[in-house]
C-alpha positions, 0 to 999 in steps of 0.5 A: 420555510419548509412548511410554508412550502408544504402549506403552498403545495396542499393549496394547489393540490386541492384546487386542482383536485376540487376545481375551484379556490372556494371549495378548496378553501372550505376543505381547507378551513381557511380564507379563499383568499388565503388560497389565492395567497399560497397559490400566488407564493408557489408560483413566485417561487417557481416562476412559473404560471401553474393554473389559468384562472377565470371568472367560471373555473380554474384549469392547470396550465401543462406545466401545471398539470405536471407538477400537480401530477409530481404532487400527488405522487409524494402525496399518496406516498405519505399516505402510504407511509402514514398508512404503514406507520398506523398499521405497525402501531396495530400490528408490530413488526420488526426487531425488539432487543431487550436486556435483562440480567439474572434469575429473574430474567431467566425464570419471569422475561424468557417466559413472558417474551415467548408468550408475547412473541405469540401474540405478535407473530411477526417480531423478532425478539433478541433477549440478551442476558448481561449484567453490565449496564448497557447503552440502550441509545448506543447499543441499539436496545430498545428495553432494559429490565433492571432492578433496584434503584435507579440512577437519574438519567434521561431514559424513562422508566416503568415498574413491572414488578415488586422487588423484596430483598431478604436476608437469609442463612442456612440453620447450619450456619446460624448454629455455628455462629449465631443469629445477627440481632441487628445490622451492626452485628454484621461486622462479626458474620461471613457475608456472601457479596454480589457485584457491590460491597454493601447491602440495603437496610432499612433503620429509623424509617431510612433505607440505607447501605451497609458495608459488608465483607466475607470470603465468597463473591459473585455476580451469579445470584444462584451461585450465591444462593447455593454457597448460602445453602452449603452454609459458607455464609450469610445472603442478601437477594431477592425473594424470588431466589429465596421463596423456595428454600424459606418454604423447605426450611433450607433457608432461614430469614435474619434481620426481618425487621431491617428488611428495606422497602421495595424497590421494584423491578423496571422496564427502561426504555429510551425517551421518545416522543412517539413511542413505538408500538412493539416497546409501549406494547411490551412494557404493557404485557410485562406490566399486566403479567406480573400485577396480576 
């Protein structure tokens, strides 16, 4: 019913505007008489005669013309709002929430935030660090960067980045107590544990989830990485906790040859059909910065 509605008024207004039912129609790309036909519904439903037809033109009658001139008002408001629409699309603006967690977060998101918000001055960035999984739809955020593997849901999700995990242990450690020769032995060694109780392999082809246990826990991964430096135990984390130490020899990797298939880090955001400029633009600049 409302586009009907809306398909009448666009007749009218471009009778009134072209002065005549052919060229509207022609402007159109429709029937003159499927213009007649839309005119002749309007004013059936407003009872009211809006135009005074003659064989040589076609005039507004004065309630006519008053609502021709309320038409154009709603239309140049649309074309305004389609106007602002296609200039936020070029030049965004407004609020961008993004959540991240961790080191990565604080060493590659900060950093590619500021540099992004220097391109599009007029945003406002909210960066909030978190290592709950939040809501993004209920929460009001418009991009999450997590990392691992994704649970099934109705967000869409971009990989910006590669994600290696390593395991490691400091040369102090692995001299009291041995080097692990495969993931079975794990069960003899102090496992320095996150937030979950297993750690990812990769066996016979398969990435798989071993439970391990030991006395130090955290959900900080730097505080992992020091207690792994202090030699309390064996570390499982990304490489870019790791990097740095491997190359100073602070840190030694074990179980290479179990090391599992990355599983990227990704940029979440919210399935919509129209996906705003600030977001499709955000998830692209991450996406570039971190390829590259």
């Amino acid at each position: 019913m409302a586009s009907h509605r809306w398909e009448n008024i666009e007749a009218f207004e471009r009778v009134v505007r072209l002065g005549s039912f052919t060229r509207a129609a022609d402007d159109l790309g429709v029937s003159r008489s499927h213009v007649s036909r839309q005119i002749n519904a309007l004013e059936n439903r407003l009872d009211a005669q809006l135009l005074l037809r003659t064989t040589r033109k076609v005039s507004t009658t004065d309630v006519g013309q008053a609502f021709y001139m309320q038409c154009r008002q709603v239309l140049d408001n649309l074309d305004e709002a389609e106007r602002a629409v296609l200039d936020l699309q070029a030049n965004p603006r407004g609020i961008l929430r993004v959540t991240v967690a961790g080191a990565f977060g604080e060493d590659f998101i900060a950093p590619a935030a500021l540099d992004f918000m220097a391109e599009y001055r007029d945003l406002i960035v909210e960066l909030n660090f978190s290592n709950r999984l939040i809501d993004l739809i209920s929460e009001g955020y418009d991009v999450a960067i997590r990392a691992g593997t994704l649970k099934d849901s109705s967000l869409i999700a971009r990989r910006i980045s590669t994600r290696k995990l390593l395991t490691c242990a400091s040369p102090e450690y692995l001299l009291r107590n041995g080097t692990p020769s495969s993931i079975h032995s794990l069960t003899n060694h102090n496992c320095l544990l996150g937030t979950l109780d297993s750690w990812r392999f990769r066996e016979n082809g398969r990435n798989q989830d071993l439970r391990v246990s030991g006395n130090w826990r955290s959900n900080n991964g730097r505080s992992l990485l020091r207690a792994a430096r202090a030699g309390l135990g064996l570390v499982q984390l990304p490489s870019f906790y790791l990097d740095q130490d491997i190359v100073d020899g602070a840190l030694l990797p074990v179980l290479e040859d179990y090391n599992p298939t990355d599983t990227g880090v990704w940029a979440v955001y919210p399935h919509n059909r129209h996906l705003s400029a600030k977001v499709r633009l955000f998830v692209n600049f991450l996406a570039d910065r971190f390829n590259e």
